[in-house]
N, C-alpha and C positions, 0 to 999 in steps of 0.2 A: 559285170553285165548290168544295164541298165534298164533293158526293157523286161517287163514283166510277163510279156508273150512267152511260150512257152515253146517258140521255135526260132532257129538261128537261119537266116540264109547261107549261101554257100558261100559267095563274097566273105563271110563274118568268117565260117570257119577258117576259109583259105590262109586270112588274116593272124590264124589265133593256132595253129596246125603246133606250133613249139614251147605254147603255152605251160609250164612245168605242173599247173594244178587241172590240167585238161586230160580228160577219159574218151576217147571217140570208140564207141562200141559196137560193131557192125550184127546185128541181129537177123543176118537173111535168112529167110525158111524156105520150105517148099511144102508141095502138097501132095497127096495122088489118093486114088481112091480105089476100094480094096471093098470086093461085094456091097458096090454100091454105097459105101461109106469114105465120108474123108477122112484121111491119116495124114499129121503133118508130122515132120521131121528136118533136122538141122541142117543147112546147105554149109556147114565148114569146109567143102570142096569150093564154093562159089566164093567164099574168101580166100582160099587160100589162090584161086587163079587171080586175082586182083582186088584189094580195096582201098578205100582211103590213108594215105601216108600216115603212120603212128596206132591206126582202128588194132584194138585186141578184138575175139571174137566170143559170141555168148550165144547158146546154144538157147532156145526158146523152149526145146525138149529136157537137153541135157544137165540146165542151169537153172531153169528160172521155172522151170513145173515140177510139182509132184507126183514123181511116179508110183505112189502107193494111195492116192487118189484114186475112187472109185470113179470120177468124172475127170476124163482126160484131158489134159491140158491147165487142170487148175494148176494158181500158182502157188508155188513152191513156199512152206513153212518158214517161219522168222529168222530161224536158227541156219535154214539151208541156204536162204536167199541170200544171209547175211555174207554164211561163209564163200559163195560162188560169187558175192562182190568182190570180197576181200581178194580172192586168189586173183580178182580180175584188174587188181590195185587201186581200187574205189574206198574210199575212208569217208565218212561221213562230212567232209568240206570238199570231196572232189565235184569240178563241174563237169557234169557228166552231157556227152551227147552221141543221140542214139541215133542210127541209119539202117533202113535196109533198102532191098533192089527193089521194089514192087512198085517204085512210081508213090502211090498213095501209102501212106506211114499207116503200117500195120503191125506189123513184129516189132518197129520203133517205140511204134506209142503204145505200146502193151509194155516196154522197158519204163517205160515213161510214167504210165500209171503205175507199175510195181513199184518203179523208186521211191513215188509219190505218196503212195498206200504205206511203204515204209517209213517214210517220214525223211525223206532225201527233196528239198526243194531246189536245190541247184542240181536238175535235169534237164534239159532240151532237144527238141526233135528238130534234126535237119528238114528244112523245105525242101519238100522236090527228092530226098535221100539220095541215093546214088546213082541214079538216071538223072537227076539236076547235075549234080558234079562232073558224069562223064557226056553230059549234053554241051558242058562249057568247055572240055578237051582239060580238063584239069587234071592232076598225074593223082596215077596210082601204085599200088605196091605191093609185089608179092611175098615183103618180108614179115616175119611174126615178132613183135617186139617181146624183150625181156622185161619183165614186170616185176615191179616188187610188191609182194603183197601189201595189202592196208588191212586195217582192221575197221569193220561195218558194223555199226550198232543199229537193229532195225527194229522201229518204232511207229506198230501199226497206229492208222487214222482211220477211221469207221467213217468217216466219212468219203471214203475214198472208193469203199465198196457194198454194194447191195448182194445180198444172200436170197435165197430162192424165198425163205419168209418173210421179207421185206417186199418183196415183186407179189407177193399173194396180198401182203396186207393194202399194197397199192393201188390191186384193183378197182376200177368204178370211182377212185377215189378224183377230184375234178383239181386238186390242187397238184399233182404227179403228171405228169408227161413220160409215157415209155416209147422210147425208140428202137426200132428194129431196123440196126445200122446193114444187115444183108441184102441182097438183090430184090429187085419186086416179084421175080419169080420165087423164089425162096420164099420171100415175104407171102405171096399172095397163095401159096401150096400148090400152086400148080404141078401136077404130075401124081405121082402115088409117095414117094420118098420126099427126103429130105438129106442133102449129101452131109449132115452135120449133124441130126440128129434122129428120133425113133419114129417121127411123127411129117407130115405136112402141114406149115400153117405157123401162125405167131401167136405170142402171147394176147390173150384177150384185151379188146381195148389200144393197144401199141397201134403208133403212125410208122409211118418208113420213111427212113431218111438212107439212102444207100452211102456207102461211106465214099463212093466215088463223087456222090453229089459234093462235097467237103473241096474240089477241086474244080468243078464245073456243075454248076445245077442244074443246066439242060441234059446231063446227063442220068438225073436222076430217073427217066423211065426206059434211058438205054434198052436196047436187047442186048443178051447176052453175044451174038454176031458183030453188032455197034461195038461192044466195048471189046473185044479181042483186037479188033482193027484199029483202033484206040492205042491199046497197050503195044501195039506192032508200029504206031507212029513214032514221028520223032519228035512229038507234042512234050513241053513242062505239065510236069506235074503236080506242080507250087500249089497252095491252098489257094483258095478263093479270096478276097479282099475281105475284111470285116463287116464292111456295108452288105456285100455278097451274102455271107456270110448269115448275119442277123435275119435279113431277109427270108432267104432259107427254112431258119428255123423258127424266125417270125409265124413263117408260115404252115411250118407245122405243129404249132401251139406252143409255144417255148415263149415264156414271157419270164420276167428276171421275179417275178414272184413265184413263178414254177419251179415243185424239187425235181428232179429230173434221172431218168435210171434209163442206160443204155445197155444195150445187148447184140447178141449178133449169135454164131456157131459156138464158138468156143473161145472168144473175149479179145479176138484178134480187132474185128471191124468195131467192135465196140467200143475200144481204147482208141481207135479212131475218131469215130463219133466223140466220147468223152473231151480229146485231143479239140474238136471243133470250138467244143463249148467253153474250153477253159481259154481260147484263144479270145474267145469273146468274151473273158469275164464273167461268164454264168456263177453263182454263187452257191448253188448247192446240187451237186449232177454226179453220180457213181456208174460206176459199172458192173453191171450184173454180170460177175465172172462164169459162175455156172452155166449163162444161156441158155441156149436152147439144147445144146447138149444133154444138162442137169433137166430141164424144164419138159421135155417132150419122152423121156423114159421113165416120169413118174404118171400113170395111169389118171391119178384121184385132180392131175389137174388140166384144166381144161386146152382148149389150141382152138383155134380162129383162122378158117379160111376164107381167102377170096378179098 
């Protein structure tokens, strides 16, 4: 592969589906929410009804987080991540490409930053994921392929990721941009709750960038009624152009001299956001994996409404 973009279209994959050093990894999740709080878990049902011809499958709960994490959803230790590539037959020169159902690359580009964090540069996020592919009538499959393991050496990069004491050291600081990749509602704490985490409200200082904006900017003050009817079209959900794109985040202070620390609920929208920036070449942008999850169940630190 040539391009240094960090996403393949679906033409490319169609193209590449027999590929002997290719990983197509279908990462679909789901959500529901349980007293008022959100709980995700692994949609292996929604693979197994249909996915891309060759896609093995990778649990975002089961695989690729730490379940003895007091903060749910973080990702999964060196050791474990390594071993749930391996079984997945990922070795360190596979070209890996990640998809899921949601339209905008969310469980995708949370593959994408892990692989990345782990020091896997040959990763790529489908455009558009699997509502691009079944918008073009392209075939799917209900069979599970046989794998053979690989062996994954995982080799964190700190620049990959922001810790809750890097987002404190950040504050007020004018050379940092934080983005709150969630909803403006989310964002702006409207209501008493928060479906993601203990508090209403964002990090102090943080702009919003909705991670839906990534695919149309006019969508970025959506209501949440807009974008169901949205997600129920038979609209692409491809990124934005790069000109789009810059603009964007032109505009919400994002200048290539800015380090940059993305967040969202629990590192899903954030990997998104992250996914934008690295599409543009930003040169120094993490993701705050903890979010707001981590960040709104510690008392001593502050949250920003309105």
């Amino acid at each position: 592969m040539g391009s240094s973009s960090p996403l393949v279209s679906t033409e490319w994959l169609s193209q590449h589906l027999n590929d002997p050093d290719l990983r197509i990894v279908d990462v679909r999740w789901r959500s529901r929410y349980e007293n008022g709080r959100g709980i995700s878990f692994d949609d292996r049902e929604g693979y197994l009804a249909g996915h891309i011809p060759g896609a093995v499958f990778a649990g975002m709960k089961g695989d690729l987080s730490d379940p003895n994490h007091r903060v749910p959803d973080m990702l999964a230790p060196a050791n474990d991540f390594a071993a749930a590539m391996g079984r997945l037959g990922i070795g360190n020169d596979t070209l890996v490409v990640a998809y899921d159902n949601m339209g905008f690359p969310l469980g995708s580009a949370r593959l994408w930053w892990a692989l990345s964090y782990y020091g896997h540069d040959r990763v790529r996020v489908l455009d558009g994921g699997l509502r691009q592919w079944q918008l073009e009538r392209r075939p799917l499959s209900t069979g599970v392929p046989e794998v053979n393991p690989a062996s994954f050496v995982a080799a964190a990069r700190s620049g990959w990721v922001a810790g809750k004491h890097d987002v404190v050291a950040s504050l007020g600081q004018a050379d940092t941009v934080i983005i709150d990749c969630l909803t403006p509602e989310l964002y702006s704490g409207k209501g008493d709750r928060h479906l993601w985490g203990q508090r209403p409200g964002h990090i102090p200082g943080a702009v919003n960038v909705p991670y839906f904006a990534n695919v149309d900017a006019s969508l970025a003050a959506s209501t949440a009624a807009e974008r169901e009817q949205l997600l129920n079209s038979g609209r692409s959900f491809t990124f934005s152009s790069t000109t789009e794109l810059a603009a964007l985040y032109t505009a919400a202070g994002v200048t290539p001299d800015k380090k940059v620390i993305t967040y969202c609920g629990r590192g899903y929208a954030g990997a998104c956001g992250l996914l934008a920036l690295k599409v543009l070449g930003h040169p120094s942008a993490r993701l705050y994996d903890g979010s707001w999850t981590e960040w709104s169940a510690d008392p001593d630190l502050p949250a920003e409404r309105g």
